[in-house]
Each structure stands twice: as C-alpha cells, then as structure tokens.
C-alpha positions as CSV (number, residue, x, y, z in Angstrom):
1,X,-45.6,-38.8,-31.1
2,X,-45.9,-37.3,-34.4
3,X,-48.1,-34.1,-34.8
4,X,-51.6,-35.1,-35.8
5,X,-52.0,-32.7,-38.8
6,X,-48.0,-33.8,-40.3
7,X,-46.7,-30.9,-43.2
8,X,-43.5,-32.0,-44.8
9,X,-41.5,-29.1,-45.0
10,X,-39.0,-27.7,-47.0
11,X,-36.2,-25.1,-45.9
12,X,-34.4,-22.3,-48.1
13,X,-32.7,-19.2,-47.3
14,X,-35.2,-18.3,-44.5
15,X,-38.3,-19.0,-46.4
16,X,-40.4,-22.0,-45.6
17,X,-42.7,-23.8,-48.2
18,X,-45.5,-25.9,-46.5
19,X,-46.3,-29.0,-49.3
20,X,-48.6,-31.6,-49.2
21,X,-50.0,-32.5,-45.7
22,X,-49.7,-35.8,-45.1
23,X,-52.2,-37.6,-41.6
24,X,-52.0,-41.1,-40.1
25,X,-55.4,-42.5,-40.0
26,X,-56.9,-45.8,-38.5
27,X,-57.5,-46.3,-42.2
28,X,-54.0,-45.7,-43.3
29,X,-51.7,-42.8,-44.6
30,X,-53.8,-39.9,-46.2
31,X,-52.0,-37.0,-47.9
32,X,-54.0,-34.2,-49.0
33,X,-53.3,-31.0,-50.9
34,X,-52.5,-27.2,-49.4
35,X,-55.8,-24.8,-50.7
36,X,-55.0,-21.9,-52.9
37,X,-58.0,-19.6,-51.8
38,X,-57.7,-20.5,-47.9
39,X,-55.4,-21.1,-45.2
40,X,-56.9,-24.8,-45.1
41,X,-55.9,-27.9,-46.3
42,X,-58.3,-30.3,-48.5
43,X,-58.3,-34.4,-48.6
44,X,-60.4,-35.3,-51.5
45,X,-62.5,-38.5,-52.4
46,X,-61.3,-40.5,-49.3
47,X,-63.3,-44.0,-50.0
48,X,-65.0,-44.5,-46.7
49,X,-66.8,-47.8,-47.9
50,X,-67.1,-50.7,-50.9
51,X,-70.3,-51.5,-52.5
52,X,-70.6,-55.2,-52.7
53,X,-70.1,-56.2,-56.6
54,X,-72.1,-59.4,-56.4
55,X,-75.2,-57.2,-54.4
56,X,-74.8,-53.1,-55.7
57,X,-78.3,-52.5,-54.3
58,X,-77.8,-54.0,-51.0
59,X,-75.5,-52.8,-48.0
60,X,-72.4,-51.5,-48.6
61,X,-69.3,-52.5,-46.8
62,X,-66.3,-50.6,-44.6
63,X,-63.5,-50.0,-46.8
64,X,-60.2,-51.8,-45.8
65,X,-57.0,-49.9,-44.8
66,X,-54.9,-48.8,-47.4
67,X,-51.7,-50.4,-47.8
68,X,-49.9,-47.6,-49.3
69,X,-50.2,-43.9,-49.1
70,X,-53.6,-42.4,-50.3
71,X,-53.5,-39.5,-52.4
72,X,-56.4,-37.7,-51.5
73,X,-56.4,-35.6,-54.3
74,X,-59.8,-36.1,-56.7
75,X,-63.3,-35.2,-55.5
76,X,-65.0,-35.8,-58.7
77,X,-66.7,-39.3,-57.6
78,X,-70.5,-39.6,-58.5
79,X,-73.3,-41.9,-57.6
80,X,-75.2,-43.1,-60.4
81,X,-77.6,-40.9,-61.8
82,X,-78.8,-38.1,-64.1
83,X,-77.3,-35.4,-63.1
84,X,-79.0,-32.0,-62.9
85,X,-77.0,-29.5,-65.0
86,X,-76.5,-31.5,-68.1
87,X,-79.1,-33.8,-67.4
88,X,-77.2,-37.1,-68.6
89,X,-76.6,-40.1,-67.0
90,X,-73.4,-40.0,-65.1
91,X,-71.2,-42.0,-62.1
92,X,-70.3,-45.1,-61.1
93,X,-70.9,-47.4,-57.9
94,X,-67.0,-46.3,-56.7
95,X,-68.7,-43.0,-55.4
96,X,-68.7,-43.7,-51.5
97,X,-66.0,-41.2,-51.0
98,X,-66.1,-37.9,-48.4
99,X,-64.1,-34.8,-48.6
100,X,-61.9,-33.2,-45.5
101,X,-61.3,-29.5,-45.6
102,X,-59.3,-29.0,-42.2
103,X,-58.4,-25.0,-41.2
104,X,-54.5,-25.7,-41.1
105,X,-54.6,-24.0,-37.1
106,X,-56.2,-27.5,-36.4
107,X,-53.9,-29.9,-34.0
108,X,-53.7,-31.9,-31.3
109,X,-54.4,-28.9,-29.3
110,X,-56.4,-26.8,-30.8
111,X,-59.2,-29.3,-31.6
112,X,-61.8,-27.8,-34.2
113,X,-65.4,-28.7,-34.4
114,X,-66.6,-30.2,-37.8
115,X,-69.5,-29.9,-39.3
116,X,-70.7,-32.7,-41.6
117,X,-72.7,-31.8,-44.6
118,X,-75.2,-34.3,-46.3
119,X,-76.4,-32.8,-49.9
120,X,-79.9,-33.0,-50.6
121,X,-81.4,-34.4,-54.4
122,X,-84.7,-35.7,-53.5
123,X,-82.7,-38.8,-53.0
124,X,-81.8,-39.3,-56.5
125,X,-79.4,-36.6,-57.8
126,X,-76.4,-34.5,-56.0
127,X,-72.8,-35.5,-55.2
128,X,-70.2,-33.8,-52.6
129,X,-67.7,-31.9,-54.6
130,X,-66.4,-28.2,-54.8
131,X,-68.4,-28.2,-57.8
132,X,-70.8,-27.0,-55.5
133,X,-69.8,-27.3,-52.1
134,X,-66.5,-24.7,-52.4
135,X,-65.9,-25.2,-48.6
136,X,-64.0,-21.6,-47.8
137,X,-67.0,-19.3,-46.4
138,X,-67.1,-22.3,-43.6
139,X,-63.8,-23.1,-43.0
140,X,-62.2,-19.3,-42.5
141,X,-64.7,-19.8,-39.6
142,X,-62.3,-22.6,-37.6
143,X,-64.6,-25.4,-37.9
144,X,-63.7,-28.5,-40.3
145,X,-65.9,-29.1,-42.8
146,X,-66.6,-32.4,-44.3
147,X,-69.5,-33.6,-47.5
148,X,-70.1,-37.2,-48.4
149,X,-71.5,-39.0,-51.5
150,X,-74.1,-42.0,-50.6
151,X,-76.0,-43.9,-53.2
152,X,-79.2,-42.9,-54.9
153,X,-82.2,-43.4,-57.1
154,X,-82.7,-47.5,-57.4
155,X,-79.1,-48.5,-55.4
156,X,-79.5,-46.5,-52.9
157,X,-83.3,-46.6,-52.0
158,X,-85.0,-50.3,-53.8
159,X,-86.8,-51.4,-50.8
160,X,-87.8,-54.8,-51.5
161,X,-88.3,-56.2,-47.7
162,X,-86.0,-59.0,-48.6
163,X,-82.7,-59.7,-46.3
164,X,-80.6,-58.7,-49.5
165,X,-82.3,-55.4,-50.4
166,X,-83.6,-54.1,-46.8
167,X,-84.3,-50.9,-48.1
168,X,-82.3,-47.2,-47.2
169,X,-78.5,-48.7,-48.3
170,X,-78.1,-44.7,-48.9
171,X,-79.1,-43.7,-45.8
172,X,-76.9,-47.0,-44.3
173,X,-74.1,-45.5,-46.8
174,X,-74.3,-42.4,-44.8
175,X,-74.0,-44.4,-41.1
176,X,-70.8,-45.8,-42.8
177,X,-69.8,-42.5,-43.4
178,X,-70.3,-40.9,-39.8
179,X,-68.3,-44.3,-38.3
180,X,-65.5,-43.0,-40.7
181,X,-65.6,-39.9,-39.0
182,X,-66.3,-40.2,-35.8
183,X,-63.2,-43.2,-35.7
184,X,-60.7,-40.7,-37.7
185,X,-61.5,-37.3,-37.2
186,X,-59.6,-36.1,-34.7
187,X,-56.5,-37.3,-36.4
188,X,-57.4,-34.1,-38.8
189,X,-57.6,-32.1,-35.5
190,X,-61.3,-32.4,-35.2
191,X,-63.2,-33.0,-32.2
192,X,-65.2,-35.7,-31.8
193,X,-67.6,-33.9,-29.0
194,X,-68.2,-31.2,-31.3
195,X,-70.1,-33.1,-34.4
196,X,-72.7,-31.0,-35.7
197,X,-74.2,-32.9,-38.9
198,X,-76.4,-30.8,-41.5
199,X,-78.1,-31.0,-44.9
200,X,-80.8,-29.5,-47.2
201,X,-83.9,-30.7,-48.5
202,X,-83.4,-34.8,-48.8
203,X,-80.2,-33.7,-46.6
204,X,-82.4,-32.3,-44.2
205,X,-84.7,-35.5,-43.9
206,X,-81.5,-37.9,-44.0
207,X,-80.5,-35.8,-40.9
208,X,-83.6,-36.3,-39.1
209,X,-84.2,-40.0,-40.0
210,X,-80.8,-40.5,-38.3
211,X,-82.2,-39.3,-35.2
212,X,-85.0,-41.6,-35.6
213,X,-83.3,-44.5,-36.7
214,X,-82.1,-47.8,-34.9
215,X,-78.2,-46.7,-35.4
216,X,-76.3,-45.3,-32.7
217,X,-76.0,-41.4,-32.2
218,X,-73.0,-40.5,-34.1
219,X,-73.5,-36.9,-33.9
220,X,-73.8,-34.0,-31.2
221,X,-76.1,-31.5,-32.7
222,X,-78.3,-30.8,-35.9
223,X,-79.0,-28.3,-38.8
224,X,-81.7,-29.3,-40.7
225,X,-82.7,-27.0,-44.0
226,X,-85.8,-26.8,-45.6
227,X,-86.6,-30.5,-44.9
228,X,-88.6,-33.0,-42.6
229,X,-89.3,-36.7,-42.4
230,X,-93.2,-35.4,-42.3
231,X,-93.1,-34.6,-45.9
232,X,-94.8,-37.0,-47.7
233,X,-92.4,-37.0,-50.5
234,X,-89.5,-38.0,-48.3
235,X,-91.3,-41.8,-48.0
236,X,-91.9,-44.4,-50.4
237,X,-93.7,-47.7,-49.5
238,X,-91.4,-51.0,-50.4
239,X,-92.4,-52.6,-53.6
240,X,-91.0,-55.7,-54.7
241,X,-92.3,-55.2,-58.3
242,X,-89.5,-52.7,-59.4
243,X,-86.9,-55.2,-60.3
244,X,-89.2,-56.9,-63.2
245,X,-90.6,-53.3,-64.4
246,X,-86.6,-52.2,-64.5
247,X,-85.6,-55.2,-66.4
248,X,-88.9,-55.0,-68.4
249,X,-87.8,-51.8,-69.3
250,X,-84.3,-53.2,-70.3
251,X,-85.8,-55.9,-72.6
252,X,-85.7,-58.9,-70.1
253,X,-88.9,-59.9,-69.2
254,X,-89.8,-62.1,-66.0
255,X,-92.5,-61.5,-63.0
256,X,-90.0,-63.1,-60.5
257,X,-87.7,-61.1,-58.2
258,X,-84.6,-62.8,-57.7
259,X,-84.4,-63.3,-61.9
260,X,-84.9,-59.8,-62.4
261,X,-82.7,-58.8,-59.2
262,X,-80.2,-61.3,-61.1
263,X,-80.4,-59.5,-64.4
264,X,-80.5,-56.0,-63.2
265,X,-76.6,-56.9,-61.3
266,X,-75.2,-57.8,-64.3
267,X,-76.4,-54.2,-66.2
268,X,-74.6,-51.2,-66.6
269,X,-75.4,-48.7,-64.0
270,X,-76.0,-46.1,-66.2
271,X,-78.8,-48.6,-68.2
272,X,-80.4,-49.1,-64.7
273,X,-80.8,-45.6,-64.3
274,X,-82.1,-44.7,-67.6
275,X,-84.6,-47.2,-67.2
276,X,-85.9,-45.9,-64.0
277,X,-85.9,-42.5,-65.3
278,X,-88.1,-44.0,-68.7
279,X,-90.7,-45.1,-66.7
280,X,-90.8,-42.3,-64.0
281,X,-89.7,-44.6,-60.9
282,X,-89.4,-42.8,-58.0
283,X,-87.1,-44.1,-55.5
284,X,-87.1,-42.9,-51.0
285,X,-86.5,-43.8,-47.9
286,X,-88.7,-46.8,-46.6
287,X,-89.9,-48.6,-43.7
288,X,-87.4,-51.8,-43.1
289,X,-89.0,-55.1,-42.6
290,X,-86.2,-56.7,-40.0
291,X,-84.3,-59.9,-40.4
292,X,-82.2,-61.3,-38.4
293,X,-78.3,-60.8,-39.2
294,X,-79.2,-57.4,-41.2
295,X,-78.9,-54.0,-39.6
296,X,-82.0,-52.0,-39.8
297,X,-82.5,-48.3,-40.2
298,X,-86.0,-47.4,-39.9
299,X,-88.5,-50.0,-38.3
300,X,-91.1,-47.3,-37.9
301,X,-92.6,-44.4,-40.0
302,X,-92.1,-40.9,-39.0
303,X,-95.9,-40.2,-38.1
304,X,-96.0,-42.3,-35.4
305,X,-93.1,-41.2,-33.5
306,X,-94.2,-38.9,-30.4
307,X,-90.1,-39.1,-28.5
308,X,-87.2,-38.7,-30.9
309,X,-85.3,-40.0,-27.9
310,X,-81.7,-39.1,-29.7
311,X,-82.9,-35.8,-30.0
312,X,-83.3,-34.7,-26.2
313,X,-80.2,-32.8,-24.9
314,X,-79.7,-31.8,-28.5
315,X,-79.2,-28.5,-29.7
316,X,-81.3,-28.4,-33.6
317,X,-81.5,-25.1,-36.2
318,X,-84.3,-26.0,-38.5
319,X,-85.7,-23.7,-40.9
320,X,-86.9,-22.4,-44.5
321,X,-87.5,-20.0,-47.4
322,X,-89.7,-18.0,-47.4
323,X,-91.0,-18.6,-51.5
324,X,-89.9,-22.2,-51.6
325,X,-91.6,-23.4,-54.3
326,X,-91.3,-20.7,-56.3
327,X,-89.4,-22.5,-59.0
328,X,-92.5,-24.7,-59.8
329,X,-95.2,-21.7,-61.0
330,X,-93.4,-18.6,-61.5
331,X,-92.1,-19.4,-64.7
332,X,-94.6,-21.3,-66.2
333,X,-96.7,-20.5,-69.5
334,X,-100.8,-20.7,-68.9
335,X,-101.0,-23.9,-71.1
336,X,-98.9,-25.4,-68.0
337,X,-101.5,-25.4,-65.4
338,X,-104.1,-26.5,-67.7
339,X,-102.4,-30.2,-67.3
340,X,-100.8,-29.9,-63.9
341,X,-102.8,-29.5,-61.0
342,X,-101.0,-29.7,-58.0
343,X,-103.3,-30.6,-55.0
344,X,-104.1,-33.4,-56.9
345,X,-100.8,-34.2,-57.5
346,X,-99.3,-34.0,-54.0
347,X,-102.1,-34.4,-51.6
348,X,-102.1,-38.3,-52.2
349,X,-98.3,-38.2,-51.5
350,X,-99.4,-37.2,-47.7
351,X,-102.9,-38.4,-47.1
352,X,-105.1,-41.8,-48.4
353,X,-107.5,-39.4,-50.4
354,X,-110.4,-41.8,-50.1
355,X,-110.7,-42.2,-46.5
356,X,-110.7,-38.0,-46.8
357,X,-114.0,-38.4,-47.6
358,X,-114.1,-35.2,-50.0
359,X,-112.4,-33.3,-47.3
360,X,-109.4,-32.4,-49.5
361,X,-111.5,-30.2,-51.5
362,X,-111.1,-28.0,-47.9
363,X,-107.4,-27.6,-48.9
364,X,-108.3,-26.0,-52.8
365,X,-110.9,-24.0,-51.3
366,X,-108.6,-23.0,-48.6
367,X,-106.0,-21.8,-51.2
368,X,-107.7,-21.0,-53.9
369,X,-111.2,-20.8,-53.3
370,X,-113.8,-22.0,-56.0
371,X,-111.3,-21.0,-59.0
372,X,-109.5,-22.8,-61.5
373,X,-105.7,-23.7,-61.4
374,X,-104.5,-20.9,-63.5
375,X,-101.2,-18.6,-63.8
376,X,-103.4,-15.9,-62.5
377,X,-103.9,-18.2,-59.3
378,X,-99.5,-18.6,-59.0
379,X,-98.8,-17.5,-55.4
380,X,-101.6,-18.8,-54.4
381,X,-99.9,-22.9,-55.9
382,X,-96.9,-21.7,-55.1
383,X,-98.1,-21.1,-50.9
384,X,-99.6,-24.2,-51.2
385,X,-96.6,-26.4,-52.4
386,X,-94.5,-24.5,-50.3
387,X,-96.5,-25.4,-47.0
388,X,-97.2,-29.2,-47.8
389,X,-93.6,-29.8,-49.3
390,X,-91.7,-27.9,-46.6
391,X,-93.1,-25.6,-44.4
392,X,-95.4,-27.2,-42.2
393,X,-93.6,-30.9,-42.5
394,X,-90.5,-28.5,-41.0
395,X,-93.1,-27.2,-38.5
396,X,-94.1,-30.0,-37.1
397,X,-90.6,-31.5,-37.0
398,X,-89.5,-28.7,-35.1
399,X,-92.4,-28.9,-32.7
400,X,-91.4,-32.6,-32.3
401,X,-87.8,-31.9,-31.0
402,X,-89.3,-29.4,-28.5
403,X,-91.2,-32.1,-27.2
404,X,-89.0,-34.7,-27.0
405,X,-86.6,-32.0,-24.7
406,X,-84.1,-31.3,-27.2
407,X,-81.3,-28.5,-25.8
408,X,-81.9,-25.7,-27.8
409,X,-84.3,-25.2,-30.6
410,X,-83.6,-22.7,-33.5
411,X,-86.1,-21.3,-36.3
412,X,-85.2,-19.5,-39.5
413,X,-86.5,-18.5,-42.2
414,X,-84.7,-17.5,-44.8
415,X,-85.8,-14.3,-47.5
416,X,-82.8,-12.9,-49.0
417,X,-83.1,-12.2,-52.7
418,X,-79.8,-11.8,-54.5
419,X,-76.7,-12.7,-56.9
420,X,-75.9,-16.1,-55.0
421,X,-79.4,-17.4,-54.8
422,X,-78.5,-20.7,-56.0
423,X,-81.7,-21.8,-58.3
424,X,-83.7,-18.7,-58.9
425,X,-79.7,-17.8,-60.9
426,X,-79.8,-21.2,-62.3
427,X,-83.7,-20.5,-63.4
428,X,-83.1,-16.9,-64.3
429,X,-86.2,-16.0,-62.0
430,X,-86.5,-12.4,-61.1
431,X,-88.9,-11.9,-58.7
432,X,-88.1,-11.7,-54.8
433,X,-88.0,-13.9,-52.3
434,X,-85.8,-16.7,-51.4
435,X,-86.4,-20.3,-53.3
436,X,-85.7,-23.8,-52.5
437,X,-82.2,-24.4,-52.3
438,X,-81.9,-20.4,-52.7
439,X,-79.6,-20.6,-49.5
440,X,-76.8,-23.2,-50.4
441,X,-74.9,-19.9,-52.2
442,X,-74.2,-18.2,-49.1
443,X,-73.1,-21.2,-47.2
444,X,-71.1,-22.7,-49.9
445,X,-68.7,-21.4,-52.7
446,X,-70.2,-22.3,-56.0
447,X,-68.8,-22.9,-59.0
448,X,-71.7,-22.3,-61.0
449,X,-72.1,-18.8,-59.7
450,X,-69.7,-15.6,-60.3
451,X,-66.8,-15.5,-57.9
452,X,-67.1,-12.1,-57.5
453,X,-68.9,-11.3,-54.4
454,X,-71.1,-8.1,-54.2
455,X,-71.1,-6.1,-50.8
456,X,-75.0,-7.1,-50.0
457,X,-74.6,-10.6,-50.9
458,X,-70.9,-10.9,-48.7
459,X,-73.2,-9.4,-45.6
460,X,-75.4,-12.8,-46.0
461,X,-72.4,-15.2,-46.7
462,X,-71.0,-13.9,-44.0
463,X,-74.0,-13.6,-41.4
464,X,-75.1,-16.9,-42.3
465,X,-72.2,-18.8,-42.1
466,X,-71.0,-16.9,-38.8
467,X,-74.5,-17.7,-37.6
468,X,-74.2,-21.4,-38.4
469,X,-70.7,-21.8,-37.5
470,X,-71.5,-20.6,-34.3
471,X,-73.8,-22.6,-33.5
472,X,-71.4,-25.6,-34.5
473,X,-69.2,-24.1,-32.1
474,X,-71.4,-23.1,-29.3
475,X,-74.9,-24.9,-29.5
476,X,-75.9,-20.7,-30.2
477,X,-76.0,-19.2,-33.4
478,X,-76.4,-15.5,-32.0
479,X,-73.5,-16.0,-28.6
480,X,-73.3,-12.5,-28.8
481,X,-74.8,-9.3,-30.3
482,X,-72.5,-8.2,-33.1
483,X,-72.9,-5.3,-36.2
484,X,-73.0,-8.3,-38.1
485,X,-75.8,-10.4,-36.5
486,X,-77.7,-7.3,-34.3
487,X,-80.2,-9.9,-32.4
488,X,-80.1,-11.9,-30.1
489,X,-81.7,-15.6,-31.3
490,X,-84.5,-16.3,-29.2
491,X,-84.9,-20.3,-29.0
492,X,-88.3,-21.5,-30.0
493,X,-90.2,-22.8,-26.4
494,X,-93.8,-24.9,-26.0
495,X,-95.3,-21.9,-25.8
496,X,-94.0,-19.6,-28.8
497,X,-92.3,-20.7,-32.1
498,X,-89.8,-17.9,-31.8
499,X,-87.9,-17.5,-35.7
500,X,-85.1,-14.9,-37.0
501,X,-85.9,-14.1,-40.7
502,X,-82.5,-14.0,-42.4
503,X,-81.7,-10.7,-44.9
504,X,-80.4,-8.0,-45.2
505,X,-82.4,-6.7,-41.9
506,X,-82.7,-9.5,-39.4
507,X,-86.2,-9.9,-38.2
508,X,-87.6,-11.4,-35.0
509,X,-90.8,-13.1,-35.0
510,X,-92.8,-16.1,-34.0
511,X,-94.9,-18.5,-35.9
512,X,-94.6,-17.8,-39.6
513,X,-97.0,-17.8,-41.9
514,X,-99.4,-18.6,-39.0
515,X,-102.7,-18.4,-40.5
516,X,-101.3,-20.7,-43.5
517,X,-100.2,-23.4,-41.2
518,X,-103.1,-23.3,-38.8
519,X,-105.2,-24.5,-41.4
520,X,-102.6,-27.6,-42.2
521,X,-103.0,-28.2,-37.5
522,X,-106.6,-28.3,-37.9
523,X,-106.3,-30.7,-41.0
524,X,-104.3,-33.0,-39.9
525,X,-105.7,-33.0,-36.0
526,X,-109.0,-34.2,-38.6
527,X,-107.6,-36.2,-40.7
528,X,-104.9,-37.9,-38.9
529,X,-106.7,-41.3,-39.6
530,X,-106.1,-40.8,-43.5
531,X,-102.4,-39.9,-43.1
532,X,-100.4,-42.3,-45.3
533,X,-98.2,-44.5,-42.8
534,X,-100.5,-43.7,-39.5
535,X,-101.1,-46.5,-37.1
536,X,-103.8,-45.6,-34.1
C-alpha cells in the first residue's frame, strides 16, 4: 500500500531533496507544494464543489473526480464581492475551493488532528488564502490546518423560500466542504475523530448554525470567536423582492420573480454585486421554508432553540474582545454622531421596537443616560455595540451549550493590545484594548502585517495558538500548567461563567462585564415577546 502522504524523491551524493508531495484522494490525484517557512506541505485551491451555471444562487454541487493529476498549487480563488482592502469588486463563482496545510510528520501512523477554519465577513466579504490566513503559527503545532471559500452576499445568502433559491447556499457550500473532508482527510494523515471546526465573527455564527442545523454532525468539537447565532445581525428574513430591486438596479424592470431571477443569471457577477452594494442590500442566513427533494439547513430560528442536541458531549471554546467595537466610535469626528445613532440603528435588528412599548429607551438610559449621542459619550456606544453585537449574543450561546450538556465549555476574552492586532493596524487606532477581529494576527500569519515578530507579540502567537491547538488536540486548552500558559483553564459550569482573559498576564475570572450583561438578562427575560424571530 502506498504511504498516505507520497514525496517523490530524488537521490544525489548522500543528500536527499523532498519535491512536490503528491496524495491519492477519493477525488483523484492531488500534488501539492513543499512550504518554504515550515516543515509542512500546502495543497492550494482544491475545488471541493461546482456551482450550477444555469442556477448560481441556488445549491451548489459535489465536484467530480479529477481525471488527471491536480496541481494544487493557487489559492487566490474569490467569491464574488467587494473586497475589503481595495474595496472593488472582485471573484468569480469558481471560488468553492479549500486549502490543506499538512505538518509533513503526518502519516498513516501518526494521524494529526485538523482544525477547520471558516473566515468571517459578515457573510459578504473574506476568502481563505495566505493572504491572511499564513497557516505556520498553527501548523508547527502538529495539527492540519485547513480554510475554505463559500459563497457570499446575494449567491450565497438570497433567500427567496422557492425550491430553487432555499436560502443559506453558503452555509450549504460549507456542508459540501466538511463532506470533502471528512471523506479525504485522512489520506493527508488527518484524523477523522479529531475534527475541531472554528471561525470568527460570521465564521463564528456559521459554526454554531451547523450545530443547529438539519445536516449531519461533521465535526468533533468547536471554536467559536467573537460570534453567535443570537446576534440579530447574523439573520435576515427571506424576501422575494430582491431579484426585481437587483435587476431594477441593473436597468431591467419587472415585479415578477422568476423574470428577474432569469435576468439576474445571465449578469455578470460582478454587476450583481455592485448593484446590491448601490442600494445597500444586505444579504444573511435565513430560516428555510422546506420542499420536498431540497435539503434544508435551518428550519428554525435560533431563539427558539432550548437543546442544541449536536452540541452535548461536545467540547466548545467561545469567547471575545474585550473593546469590540471599538473600530466604529473611536475614530470618528463629532459631526459623525450627529447622523448616526446607534441604538436606533441596531436595536430593531434584535427586537420588534413597537411591541417594546417605549421600553428601548431603558437601553439609552442604561448606557447613556439622558445625554445626547456625542464623541464625548464614545465608550459609552462603543460598550453598547460591543454587548448587543457580540458579547451578550456570545453569552447566551455559551450558556446554551452548557445547557444542552455539552463536554467541556471554555470562555475567553481576549485584551491584548499590540503590533499584530489585526484592524486596530489596518485602522491606525492607538488606544488599548483588543478590537473585533483584533485576534486573527496571533492565530494566523498575515500578509498585511510586518513579518517581523516582536518578543511581546511572539508570547501571544504563541500562547494562543498553543492554547487553541491544544484544545484541538485534547478537548483542553490549558492540559497542563506551563511558563507559557501559567493557569489552569477552569471550564465554565451552571453555576459560574468561569473566563481566562488572554494578555500578556493571563487572568482568571468569571462573568465578564457582569453588571453590563445583567441589564441585557433582565431585558430580554422582559421583552422576550418582542424578540425578532420568537415564537411562544
């Protein structure tokens, strides 16, 4: 039987050059490339499934074997959409690809865990590539690592309740992606036992809607940063109106579906996503209406769920940052918030404001007290988009899994201010405190940030990603007491919300920001009945 990682090899004078490694697949021959800044190998853009030409906002389709050798050598595929460092409209629909980064000790007996990695976007932007996901701080830590691009914006999340747009083909892309993996991985020397999937922000909520969706379990644990299927942002209702206001915008008027549906097929992708963008269409996960012959994803929303049932047995890390919003106030001149005020902005994402009754004038007070939205009121906004956005969403998600007897529960937050916080660099924000997304640097090897590593940043890349590599491993994040991780990770129980705060000192404590997200218990214990997507 041949090995199950294969390196052709090439003998001179007693030195021996390992070339391209080449694995047999159920899918066919792939042949990847050695790394230069790792002992690991990489197998790049690997087309895991086909979107359907004739449908490109319905369900996407397995991708047939390859009858030659694959070269698995380009990971520069992209969904369709504007991307978010040059801001233009970019990719095509031949963007279902994932990326294999295998440590080259993996065999046939010396199996590796794998951790999957879904990027976050808000479901409309992001792609898998080194660009941003440099895989070596994982891999020198014996696990495979492997990201995936799904569709986005209007072909990966139109939810139209008809047979031939369901709604959630991203999210479906995803399950297509996970098959992949769970049918081939262990021809890379992975182990199919060991499956720890994990994402940030929209990556976050894509992990946890796969624990409450109707598709079978395709993974063995979770990691779920700085997101939660309770934040109201992460849900849109279906709306069959969006295919004549696309192709309105595109100069081809017509109030019925399937015309519009028609037209929009026929247009360039990147026309289709310029006219969402002009008219501000926002595009999420929804709640499937099922037909018979279609596979659904998610039949029922998130709030009323009590059991995640493929949760129990499970072990989950879930956390956040500790400034996560940080991004949206910090910056911004006084005439700014003048014209944006965000509790009117976001508290009809989560609740039905009229059947509040005037109640959500509890939440300003709360915040803000009887003052105006103004700079001088910043951390103040900034707490409050923080909480509704991410922190008490993540709360109550973690709270969930408890309930529904998951393994092992694990809290972070995350507060470490420094060179490889990923958007406070991009934002050229100064201030402390870790922002959304802030973490991503320390997991992954950027691109966009300096190569050169400074000693206080290298502690966090490599606590963290010992941290969460050990708990791919071992269902534990802290196994044992180290100089590198000096506590012992106390799971989170019914009884206390146990958290480690991740810096340069590693903190133990329970129920963050508890006074905070009190207020958002007692609010929602009140106002369950206005919660968008409650049924009593």
């Amino acid at each position: 039987m041949l090995p199950l990682v294969v390196f052709l090899l090439f003998t001179a004078v007693q030195a021996r050059l390992r070339l391209d490694p080449l694995v047999d697949t159920k899918q066919g021959l792939i042949k990847g490339l050695r790394a230069d800044d790792g002992d690991y190998s990489m197998f790049l853009g690997i087309p895991y499934a086909v979107v359907d030409e004739d449908n490109p906002f319905g369900e996407a389709q397995p991708h047939p074997k390859f009858e030659e050798v694959f070269e698995a050598y380009d990971d520069s595929a992209i969904c369709p959409q504007v991307e978010e460092f040059n801001h233009t409209i970019v990719g095509t629909l031949d963007c279902l690809h994932l990326n294999i980064y295998v440590p080259n000790k993996a065999s046939s007996r010396n199996r590796l865990p794998v951790l999957v990695w879904i990027h976050g976007g808000g479901f409309e932007i992001g792609f898998a590539g080194r660009y941003l996901y440099g895989p070596k701080f994982l891999v020198r830590n014996d696990v495979i690592l492997v990201t995936l691009n799904y569709r986005l914006g209007p072909y990966g999340f139109m939810c139209l309740d008809t047979p031939e747009v369901p709604g959630n083909q991203g999210l479906k892309d995803q399950v297509l992606a996970l098959r992949w993996i769970k049918a081939n991985i262990e021809e890379f020397g992975g182990d199919i036992n060991k499956i720890t999937v994990f994402g940030e922000s929209a990556g976050a909520a894509s992990v946890e809607y796969h624990l409450l969706s109707n598709s079978e379990r395709l993974f063995n644990q979770a990691i779920l940063q700085s997101g939660s299927v309770y934040a109201g942002w992460t849900m849109r209702d279906s709306d069959s109106s969006v295919p004549s206001k696309l192709a309105k915008q595109l100069g081809y008027e017509t109030d019925s579906v399937d015309e519009a549906l028609a037209f929009l097929k026929k247009t360039d992708v990147k026309l289709v996503i310029a006219a969402a963008t002009e008219i501000s269409l926002k595009f999420r996960p929804c709640v499937e209406k099922e037909f018979d012959g279609v596979e659904s994803f998610i039949t029922s929303h998130p709030v009323n769920v009590n059991q995640v049932a493929k949760a129990k047995n499970m072990a989950i890390l879930s956390g956040y940052n500790d400034h996560e919003y940080l991004m949206a106030f910090v910056n911004q001149p006084e005439e700014f918030f003048a014209k944006n005020d965000p509790f009117d902005n976001l508290l009809p994402q989560n609740f039905n404001v009229d059947a509040l009754g005037g109640r959500e004038r509890l939440v300003r007070r709360f915040y803000i007290g009887d003052n105006a939205v103004s700079k001088q009121a910043k951390w103040d906004l900034i707490n409050f988009q923080s909480d509704i956005y991410i922190n008490h969403p993540v709360q109550r998600s973690v709270e969930r899994f408890v309930n529904s007897n998951a393994k092992k529960v694990y809290h972070y937050i995350f507060s470490y201010n420094g060179g490889r916080n990923f958007v406070k660099k991009r934002m050229n924000i100064t201030v402390g405190g870790a922002a959304h997304a802030d973490e991503l640097g320390y997991l992954f090897d950027m691109t966009i940030l300096d190569r050169d590593v400074c000693e206080s940043d290298q502690l966090i890349v490599d606590r963290v990603t010992e941290m969460w590599t050990n708990f791919v491993k071992h269902g534990n994040p802290t196994p044992e007491v180290s100089e590198l991780i000096p506590v012992a990770w106390p799971a989170v129980t019914k009884d206390s919300l146990n958290y480690v705060d991740i810096n340069t000192m590693v903190r133990l404590g329970a129920r963050p920001f508890a006074h905070r997200l009190a207020f958002w218990d007692l609010f929602f214990d009140a106002n369950m009945h206005a919660v968008k997507g409650y049924e009593n």
